[in-house]
mmCIF file of the N, C-alpha and C atoms, coordinates in Angstrom:
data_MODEL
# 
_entry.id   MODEL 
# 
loop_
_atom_site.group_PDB 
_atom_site.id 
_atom_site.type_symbol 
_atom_site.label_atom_id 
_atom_site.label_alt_id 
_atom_site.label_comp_id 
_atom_site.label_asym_id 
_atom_site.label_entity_id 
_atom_site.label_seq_id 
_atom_site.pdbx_PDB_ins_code 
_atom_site.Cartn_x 
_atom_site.Cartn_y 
_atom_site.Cartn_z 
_atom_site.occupancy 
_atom_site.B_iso_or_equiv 
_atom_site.pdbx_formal_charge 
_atom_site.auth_seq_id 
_atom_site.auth_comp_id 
_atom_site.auth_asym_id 
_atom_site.auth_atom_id 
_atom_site.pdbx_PDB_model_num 
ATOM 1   N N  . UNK A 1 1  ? -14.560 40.139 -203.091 1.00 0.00 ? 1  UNK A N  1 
ATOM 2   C CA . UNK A 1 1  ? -13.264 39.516 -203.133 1.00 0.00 ? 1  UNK A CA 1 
ATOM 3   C C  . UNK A 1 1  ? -12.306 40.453 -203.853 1.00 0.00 ? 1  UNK A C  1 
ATOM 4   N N  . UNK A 1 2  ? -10.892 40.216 -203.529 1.00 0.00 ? 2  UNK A N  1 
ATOM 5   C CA . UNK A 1 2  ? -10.162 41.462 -204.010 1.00 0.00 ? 2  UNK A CA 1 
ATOM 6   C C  . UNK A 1 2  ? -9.870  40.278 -205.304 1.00 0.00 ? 2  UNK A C  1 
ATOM 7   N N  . UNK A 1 3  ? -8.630  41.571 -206.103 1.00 0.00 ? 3  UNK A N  1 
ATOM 8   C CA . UNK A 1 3  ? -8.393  40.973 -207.509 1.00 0.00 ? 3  UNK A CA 1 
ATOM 9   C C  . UNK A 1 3  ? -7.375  39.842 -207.156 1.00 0.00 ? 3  UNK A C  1 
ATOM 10  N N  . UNK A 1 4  ? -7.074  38.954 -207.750 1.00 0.00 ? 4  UNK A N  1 
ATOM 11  C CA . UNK A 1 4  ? -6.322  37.993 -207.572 1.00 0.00 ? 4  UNK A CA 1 
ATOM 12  C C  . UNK A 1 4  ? -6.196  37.136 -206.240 1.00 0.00 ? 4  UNK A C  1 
ATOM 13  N N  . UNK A 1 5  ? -7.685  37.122 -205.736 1.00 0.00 ? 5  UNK A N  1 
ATOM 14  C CA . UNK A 1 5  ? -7.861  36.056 -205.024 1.00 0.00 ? 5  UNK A CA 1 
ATOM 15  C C  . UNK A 1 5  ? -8.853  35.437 -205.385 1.00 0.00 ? 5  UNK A C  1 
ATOM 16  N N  . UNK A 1 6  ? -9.093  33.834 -205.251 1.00 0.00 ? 6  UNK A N  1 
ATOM 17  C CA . UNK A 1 6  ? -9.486  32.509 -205.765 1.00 0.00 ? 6  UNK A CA 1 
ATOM 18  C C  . UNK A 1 6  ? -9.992  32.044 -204.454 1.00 0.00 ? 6  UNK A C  1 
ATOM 19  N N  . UNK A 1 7  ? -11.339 31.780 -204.492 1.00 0.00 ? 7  UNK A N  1 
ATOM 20  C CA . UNK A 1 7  ? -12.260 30.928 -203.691 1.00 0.00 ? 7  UNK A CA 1 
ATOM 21  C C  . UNK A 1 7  ? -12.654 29.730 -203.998 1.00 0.00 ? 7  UNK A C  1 
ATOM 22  N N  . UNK A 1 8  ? -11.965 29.177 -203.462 1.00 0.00 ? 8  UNK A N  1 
ATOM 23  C CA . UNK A 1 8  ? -12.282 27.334 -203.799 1.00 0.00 ? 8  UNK A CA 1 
ATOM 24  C C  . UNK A 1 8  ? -13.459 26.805 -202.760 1.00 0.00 ? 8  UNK A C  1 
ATOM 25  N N  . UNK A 1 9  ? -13.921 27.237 -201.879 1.00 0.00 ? 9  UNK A N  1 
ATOM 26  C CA . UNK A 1 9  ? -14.805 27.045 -200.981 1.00 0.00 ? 9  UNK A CA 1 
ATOM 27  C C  . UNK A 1 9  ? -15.379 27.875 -200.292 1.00 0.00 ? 9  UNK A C  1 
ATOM 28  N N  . UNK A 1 10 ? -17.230 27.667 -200.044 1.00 0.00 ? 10 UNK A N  1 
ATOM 29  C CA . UNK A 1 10 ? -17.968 28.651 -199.676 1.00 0.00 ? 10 UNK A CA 1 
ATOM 30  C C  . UNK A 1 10 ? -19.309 28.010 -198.668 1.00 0.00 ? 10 UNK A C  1 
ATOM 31  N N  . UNK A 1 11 ? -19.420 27.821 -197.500 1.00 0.00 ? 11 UNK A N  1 
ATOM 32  C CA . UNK A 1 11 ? -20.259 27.892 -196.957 1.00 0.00 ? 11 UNK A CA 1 
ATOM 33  C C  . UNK A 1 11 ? -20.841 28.524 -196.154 1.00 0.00 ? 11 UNK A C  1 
ATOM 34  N N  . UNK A 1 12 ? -22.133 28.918 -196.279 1.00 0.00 ? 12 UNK A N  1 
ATOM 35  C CA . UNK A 1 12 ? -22.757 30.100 -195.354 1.00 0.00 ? 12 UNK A CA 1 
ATOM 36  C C  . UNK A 1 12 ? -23.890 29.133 -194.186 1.00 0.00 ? 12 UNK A C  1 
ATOM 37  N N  . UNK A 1 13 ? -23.696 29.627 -192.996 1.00 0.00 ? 13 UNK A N  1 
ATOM 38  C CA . UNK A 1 13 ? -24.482 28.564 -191.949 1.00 0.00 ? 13 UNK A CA 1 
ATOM 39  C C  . UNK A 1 13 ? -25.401 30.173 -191.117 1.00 0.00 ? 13 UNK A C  1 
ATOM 40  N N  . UNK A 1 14 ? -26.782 29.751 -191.212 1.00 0.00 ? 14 UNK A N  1 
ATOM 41  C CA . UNK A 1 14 ? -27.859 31.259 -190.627 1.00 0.00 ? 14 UNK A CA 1 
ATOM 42  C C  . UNK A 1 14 ? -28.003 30.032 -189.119 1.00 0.00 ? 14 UNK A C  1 
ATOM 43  N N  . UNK A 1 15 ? -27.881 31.093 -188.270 1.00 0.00 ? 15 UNK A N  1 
ATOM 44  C CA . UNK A 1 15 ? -28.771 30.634 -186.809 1.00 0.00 ? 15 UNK A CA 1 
ATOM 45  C C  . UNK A 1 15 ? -29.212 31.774 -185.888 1.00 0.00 ? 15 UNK A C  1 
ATOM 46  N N  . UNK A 1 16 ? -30.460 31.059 -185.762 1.00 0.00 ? 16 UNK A N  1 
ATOM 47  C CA . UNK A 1 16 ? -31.260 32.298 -184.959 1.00 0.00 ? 16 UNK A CA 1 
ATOM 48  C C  . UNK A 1 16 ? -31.386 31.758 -183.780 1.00 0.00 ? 16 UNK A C  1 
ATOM 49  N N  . UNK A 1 17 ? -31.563 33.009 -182.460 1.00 0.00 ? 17 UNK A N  1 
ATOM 50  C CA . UNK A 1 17 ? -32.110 33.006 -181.275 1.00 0.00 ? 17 UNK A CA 1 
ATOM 51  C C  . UNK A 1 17 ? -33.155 32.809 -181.456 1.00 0.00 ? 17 UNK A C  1 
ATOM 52  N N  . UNK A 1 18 ? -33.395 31.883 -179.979 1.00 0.00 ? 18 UNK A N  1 
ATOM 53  C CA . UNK A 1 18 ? -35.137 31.695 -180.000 1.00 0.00 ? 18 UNK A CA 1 
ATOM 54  C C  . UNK A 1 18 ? -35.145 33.271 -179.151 1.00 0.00 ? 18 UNK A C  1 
ATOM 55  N N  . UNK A 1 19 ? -36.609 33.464 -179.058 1.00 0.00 ? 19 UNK A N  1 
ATOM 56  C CA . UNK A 1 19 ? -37.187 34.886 -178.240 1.00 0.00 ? 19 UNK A CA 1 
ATOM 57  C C  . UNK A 1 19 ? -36.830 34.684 -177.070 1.00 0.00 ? 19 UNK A C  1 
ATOM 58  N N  . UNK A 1 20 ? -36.862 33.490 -176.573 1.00 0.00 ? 20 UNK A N  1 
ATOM 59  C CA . UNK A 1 20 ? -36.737 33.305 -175.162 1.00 0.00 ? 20 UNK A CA 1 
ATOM 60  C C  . UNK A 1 20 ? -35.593 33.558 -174.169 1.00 0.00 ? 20 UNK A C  1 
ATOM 61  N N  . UNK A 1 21 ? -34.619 33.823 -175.636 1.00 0.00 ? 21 UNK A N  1 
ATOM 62  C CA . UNK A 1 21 ? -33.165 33.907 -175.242 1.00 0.00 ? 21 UNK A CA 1 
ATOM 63  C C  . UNK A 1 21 ? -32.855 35.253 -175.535 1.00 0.00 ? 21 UNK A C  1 
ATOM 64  N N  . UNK A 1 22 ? -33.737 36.259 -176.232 1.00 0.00 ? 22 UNK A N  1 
ATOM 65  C CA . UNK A 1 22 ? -33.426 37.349 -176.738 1.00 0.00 ? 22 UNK A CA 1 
ATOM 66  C C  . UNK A 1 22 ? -33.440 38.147 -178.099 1.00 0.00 ? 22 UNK A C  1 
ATOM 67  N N  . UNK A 1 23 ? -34.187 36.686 -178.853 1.00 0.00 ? 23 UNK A N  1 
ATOM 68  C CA . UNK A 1 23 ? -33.846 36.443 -180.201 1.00 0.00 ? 23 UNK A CA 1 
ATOM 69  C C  . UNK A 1 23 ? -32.626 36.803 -181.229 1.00 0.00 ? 23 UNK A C  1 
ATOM 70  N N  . UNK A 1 24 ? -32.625 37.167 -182.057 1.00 0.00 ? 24 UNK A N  1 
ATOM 71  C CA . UNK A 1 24 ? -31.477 37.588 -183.243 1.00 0.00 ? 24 UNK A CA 1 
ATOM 72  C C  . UNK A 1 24 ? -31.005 36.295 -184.320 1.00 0.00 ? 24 UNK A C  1 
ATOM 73  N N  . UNK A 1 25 ? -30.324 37.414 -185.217 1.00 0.00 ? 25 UNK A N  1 
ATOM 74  C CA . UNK A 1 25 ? -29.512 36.115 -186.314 1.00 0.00 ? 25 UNK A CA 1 
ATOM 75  C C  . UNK A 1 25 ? -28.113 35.935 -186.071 1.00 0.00 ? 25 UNK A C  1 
ATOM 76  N N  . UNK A 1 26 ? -27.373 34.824 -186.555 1.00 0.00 ? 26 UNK A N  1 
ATOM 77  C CA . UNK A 1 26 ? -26.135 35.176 -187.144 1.00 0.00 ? 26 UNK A CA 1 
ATOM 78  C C  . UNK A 1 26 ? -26.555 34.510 -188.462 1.00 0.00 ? 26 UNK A C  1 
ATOM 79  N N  . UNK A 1 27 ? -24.948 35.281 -189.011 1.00 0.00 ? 27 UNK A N  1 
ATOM 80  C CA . UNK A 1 27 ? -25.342 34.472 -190.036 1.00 0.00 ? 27 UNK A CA 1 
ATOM 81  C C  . UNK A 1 27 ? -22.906 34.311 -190.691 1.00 0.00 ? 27 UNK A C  1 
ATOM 82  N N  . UNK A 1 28 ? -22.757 33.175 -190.183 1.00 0.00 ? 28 UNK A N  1 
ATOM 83  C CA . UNK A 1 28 ? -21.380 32.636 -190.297 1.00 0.00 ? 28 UNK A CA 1 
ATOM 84  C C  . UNK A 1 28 ? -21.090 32.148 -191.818 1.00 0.00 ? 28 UNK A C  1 
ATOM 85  N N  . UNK A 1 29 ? -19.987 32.321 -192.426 1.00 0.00 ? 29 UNK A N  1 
ATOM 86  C CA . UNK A 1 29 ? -19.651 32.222 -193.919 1.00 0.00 ? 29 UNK A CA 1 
ATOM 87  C C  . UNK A 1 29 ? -18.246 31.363 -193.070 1.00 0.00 ? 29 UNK A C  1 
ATOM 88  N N  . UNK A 1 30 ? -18.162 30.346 -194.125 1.00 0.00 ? 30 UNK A N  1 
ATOM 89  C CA . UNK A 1 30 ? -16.743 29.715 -194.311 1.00 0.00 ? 30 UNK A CA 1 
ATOM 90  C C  . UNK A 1 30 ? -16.198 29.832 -196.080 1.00 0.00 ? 30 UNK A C  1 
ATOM 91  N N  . UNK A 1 31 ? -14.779 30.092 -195.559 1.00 0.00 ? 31 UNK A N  1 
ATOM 92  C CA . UNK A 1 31 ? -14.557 29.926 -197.129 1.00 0.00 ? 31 UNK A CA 1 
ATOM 93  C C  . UNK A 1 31 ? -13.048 29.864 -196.932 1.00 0.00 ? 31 UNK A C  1 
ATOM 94  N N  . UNK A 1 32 ? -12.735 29.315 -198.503 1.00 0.00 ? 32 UNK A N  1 
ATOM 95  C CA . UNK A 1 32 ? -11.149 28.904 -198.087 1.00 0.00 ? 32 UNK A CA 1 
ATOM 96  C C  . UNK A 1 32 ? -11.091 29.871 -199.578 1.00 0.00 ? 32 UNK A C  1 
ATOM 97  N N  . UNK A 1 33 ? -9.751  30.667 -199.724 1.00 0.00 ? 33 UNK A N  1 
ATOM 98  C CA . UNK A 1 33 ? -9.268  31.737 -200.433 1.00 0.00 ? 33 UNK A CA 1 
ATOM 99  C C  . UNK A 1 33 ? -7.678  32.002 -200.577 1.00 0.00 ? 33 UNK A C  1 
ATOM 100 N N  . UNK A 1 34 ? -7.491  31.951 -201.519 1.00 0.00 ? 34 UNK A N  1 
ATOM 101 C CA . UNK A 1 34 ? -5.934  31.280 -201.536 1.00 0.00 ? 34 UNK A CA 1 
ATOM 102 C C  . UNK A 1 34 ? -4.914  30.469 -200.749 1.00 0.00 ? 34 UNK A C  1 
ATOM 103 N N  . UNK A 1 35 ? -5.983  29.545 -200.286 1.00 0.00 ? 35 UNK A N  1 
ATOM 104 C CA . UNK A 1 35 ? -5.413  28.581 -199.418 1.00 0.00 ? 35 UNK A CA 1 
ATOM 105 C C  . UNK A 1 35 ? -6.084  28.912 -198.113 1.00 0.00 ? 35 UNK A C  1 
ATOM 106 N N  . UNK A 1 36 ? -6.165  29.476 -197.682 1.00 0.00 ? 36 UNK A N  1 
ATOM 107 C CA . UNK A 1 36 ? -6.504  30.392 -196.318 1.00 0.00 ? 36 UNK A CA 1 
ATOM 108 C C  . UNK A 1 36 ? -7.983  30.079 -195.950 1.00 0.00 ? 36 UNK A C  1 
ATOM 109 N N  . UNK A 1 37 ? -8.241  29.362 -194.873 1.00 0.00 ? 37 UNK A N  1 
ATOM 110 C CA . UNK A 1 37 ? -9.502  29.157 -194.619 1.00 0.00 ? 37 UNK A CA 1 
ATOM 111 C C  . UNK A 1 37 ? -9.689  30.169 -193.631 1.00 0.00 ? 37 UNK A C  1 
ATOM 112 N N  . UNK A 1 38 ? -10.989 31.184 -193.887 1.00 0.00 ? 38 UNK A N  1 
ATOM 113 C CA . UNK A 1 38 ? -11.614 32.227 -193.241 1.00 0.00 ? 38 UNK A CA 1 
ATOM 114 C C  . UNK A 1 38 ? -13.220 31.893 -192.802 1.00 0.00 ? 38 UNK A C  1 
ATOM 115 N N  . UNK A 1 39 ? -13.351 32.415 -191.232 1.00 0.00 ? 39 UNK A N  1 
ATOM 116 C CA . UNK A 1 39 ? -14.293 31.956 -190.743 1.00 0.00 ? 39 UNK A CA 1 
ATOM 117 C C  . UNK A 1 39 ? -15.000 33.564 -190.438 1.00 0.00 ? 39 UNK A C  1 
ATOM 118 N N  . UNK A 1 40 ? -16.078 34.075 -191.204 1.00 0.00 ? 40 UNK A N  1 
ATOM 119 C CA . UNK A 1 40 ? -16.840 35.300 -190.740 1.00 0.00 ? 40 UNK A CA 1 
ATOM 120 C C  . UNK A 1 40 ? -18.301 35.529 -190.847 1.00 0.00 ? 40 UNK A C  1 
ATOM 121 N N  . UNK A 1 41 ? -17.797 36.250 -189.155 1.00 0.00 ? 41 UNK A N  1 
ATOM 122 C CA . UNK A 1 41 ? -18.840 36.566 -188.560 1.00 0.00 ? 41 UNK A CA 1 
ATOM 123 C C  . UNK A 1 41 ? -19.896 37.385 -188.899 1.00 0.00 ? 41 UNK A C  1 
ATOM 124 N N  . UNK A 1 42 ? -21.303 37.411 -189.044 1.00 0.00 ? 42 UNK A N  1 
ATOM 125 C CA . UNK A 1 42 ? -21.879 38.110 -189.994 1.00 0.00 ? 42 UNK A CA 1 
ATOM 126 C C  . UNK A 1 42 ? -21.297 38.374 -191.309 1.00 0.00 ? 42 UNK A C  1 
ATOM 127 N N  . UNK A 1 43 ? -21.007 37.601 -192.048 1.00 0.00 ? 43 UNK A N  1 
ATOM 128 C CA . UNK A 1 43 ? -19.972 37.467 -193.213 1.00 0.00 ? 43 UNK A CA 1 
ATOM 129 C C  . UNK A 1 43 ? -19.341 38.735 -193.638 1.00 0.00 ? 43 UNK A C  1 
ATOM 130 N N  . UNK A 1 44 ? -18.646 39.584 -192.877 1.00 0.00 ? 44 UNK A N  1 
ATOM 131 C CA . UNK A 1 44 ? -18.005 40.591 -192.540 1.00 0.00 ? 44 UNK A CA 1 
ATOM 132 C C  . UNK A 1 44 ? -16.379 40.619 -192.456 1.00 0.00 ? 44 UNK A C  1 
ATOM 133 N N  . UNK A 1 45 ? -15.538 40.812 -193.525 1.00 0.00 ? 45 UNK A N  1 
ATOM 134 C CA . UNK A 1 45 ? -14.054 40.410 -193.816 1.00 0.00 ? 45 UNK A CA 1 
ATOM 135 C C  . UNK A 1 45 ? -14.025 41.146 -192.248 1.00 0.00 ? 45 UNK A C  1 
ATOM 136 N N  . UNK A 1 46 ? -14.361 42.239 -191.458 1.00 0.00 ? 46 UNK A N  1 
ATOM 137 C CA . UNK A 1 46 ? -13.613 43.021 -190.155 1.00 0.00 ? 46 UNK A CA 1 
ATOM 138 C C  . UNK A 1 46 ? -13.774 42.388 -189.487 1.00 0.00 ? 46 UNK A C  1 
ATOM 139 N N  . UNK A 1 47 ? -14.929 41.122 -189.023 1.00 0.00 ? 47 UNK A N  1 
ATOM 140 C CA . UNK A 1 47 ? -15.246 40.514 -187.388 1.00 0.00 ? 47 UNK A CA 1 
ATOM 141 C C  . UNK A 1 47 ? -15.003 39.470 -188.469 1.00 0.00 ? 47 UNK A C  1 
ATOM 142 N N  . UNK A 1 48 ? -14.184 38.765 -188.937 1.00 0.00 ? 48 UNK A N  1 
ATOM 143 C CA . UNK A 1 48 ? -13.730 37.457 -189.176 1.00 0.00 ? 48 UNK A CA 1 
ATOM 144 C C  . UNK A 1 48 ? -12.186 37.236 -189.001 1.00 0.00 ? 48 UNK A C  1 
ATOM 145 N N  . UNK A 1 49 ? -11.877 35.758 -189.217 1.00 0.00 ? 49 UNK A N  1 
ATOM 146 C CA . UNK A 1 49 ? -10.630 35.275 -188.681 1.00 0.00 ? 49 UNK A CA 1 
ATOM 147 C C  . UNK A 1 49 ? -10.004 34.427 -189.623 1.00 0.00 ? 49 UNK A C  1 
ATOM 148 N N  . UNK A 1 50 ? -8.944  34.318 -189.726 1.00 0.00 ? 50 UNK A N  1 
ATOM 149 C CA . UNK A 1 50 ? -8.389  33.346 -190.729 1.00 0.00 ? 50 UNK A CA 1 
ATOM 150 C C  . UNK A 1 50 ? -7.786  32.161 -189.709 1.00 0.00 ? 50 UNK A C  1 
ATOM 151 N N  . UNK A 1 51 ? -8.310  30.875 -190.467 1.00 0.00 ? 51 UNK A N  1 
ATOM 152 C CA . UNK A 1 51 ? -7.589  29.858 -189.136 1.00 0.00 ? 51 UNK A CA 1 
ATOM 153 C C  . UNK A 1 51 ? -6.223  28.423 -189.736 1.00 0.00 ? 51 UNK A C  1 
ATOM 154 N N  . UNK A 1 52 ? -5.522  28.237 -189.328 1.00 0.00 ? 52 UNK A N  1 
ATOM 155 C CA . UNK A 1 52 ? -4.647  27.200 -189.776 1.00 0.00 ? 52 UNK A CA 1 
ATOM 156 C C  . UNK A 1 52 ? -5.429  26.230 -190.078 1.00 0.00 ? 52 UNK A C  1 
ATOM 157 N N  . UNK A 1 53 ? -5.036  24.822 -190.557 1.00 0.00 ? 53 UNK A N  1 
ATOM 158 C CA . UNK A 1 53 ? -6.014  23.706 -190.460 1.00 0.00 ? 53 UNK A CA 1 
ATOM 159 C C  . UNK A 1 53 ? -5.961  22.994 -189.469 1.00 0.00 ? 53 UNK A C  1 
ATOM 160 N N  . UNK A 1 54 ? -5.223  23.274 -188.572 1.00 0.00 ? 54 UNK A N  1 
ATOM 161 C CA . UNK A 1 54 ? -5.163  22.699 -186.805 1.00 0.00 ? 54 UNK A CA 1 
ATOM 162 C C  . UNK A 1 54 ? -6.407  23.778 -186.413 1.00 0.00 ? 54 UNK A C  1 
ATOM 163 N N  . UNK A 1 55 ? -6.634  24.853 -186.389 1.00 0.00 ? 55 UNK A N  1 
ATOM 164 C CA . UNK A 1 55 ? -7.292  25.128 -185.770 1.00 0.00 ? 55 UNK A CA 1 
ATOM 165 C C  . UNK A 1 55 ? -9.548  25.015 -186.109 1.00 0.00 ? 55 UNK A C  1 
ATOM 166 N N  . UNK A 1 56 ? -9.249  24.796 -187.769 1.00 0.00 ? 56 UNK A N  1 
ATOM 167 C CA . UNK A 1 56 ? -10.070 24.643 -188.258 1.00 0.00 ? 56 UNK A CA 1 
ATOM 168 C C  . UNK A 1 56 ? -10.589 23.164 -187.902 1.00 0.00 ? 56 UNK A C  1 
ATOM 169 N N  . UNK A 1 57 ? -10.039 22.207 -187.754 1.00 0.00 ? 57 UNK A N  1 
ATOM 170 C CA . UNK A 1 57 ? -10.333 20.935 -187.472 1.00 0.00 ? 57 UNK A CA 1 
ATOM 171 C C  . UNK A 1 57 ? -10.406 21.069 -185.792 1.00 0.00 ? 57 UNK A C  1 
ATOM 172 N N  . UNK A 1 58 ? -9.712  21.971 -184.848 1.00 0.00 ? 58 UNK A N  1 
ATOM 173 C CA . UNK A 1 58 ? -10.466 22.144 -183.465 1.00 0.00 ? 58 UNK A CA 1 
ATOM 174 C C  . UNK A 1 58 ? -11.834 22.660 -183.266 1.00 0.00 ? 58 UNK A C  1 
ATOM 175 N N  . UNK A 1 59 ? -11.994 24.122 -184.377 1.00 0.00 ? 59 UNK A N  1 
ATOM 176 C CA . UNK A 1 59 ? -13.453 24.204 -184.156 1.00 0.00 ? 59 UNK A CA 1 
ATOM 177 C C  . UNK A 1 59 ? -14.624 23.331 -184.732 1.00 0.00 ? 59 UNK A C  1 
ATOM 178 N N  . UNK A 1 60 ? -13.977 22.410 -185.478 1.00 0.00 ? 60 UNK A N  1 
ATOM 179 C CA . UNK A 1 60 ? -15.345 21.783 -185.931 1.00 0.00 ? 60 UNK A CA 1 
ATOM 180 C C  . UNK A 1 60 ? -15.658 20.054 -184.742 1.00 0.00 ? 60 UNK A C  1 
ATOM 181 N N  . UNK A 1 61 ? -14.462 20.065 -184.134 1.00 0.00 ? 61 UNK A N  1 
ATOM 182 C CA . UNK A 1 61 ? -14.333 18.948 -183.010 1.00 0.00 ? 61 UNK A CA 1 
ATOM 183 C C  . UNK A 1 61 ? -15.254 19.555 -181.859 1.00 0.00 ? 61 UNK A C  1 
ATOM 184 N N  . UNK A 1 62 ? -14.813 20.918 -181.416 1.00 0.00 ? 62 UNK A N  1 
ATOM 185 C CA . UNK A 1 62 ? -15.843 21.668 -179.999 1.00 0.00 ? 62 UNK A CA 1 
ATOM 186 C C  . UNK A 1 62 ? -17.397 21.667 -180.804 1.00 0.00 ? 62 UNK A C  1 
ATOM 187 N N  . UNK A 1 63 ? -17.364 21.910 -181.646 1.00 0.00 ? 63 UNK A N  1 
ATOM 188 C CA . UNK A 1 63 ? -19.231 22.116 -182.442 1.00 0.00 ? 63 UNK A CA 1 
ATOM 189 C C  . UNK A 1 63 ? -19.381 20.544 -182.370 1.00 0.00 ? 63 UNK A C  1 
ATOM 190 N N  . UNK A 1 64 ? -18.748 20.065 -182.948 1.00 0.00 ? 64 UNK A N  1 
ATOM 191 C CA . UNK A 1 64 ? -19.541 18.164 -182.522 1.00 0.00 ? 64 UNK A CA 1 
ATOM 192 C C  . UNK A 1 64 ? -19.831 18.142 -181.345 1.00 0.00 ? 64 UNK A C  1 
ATOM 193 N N  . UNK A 1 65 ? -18.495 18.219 -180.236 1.00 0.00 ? 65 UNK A N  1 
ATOM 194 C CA . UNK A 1 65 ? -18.602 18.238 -178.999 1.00 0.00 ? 65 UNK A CA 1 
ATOM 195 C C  . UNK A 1 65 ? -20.054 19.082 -178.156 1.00 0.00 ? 65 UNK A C  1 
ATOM 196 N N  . UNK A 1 66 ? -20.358 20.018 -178.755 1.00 0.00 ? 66 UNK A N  1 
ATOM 197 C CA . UNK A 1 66 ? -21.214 20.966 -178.217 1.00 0.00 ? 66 UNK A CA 1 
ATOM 198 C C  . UNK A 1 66 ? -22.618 20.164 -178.302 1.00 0.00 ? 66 UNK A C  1 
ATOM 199 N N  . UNK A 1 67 ? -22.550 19.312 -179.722 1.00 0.00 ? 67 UNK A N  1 
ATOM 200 C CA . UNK A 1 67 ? -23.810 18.983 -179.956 1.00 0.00 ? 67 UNK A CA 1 
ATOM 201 C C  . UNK A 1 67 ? -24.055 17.703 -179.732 1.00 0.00 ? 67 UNK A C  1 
ATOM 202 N N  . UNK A 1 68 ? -22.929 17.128 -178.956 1.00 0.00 ? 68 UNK A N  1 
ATOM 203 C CA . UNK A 1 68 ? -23.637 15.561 -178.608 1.00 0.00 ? 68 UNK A CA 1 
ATOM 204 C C  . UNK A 1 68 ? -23.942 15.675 -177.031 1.00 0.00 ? 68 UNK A C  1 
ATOM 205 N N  . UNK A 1 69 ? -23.155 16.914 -176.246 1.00 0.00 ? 69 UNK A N  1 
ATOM 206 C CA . UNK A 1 69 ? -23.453 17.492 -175.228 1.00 0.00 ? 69 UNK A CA 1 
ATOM 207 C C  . UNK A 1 69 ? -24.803 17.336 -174.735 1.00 0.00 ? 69 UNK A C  1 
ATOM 208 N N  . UNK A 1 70 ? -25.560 16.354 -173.934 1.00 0.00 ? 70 UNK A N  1 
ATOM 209 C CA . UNK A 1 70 ? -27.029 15.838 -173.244 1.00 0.00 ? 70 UNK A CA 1 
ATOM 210 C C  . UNK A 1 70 ? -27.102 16.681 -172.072 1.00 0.00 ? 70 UNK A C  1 
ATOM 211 N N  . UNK A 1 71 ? -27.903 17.450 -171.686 1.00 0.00 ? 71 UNK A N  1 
ATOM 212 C CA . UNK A 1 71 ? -28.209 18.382 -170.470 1.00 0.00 ? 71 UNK A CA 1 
ATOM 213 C C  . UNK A 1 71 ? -28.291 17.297 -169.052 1.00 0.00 ? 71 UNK A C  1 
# 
């Protein structure tokens, strides 16, 4: 974290491929930082994104959505 920024929130979420699919990890960090909620990828400030709270409350609506999703 740089100097004079403040992390009020931190969650880290790991998910792996099964083999069958190719295997691998991710591994996704949320965190909110002077207000600013940041979503990164391999918890990597370069492949991450900073999102409004409209958009933060869309991705967590498509991930519900994804997971009540019945084949």
């Amino acid at each position: 974290m740089n100097p004079g920024e403040t992390e009020t929130y931190r969650a880290v979420l790991r998910a792996r491929r099964p083999v069958d699919v190719g295997s691998g990890a991710c591994t996704l960090i949320v965190r909110r930082v002077n207000g600013r909620i940041e979503l990164l990828h391999h918890g990597v400030l370069s492949t991450g994104a900073v999102l409004t709270d409209d958009e933060a409350d869309e991705l967590a609506g498509r991930l519900t959505a994804a997971r009540q999703q019945q084949p």
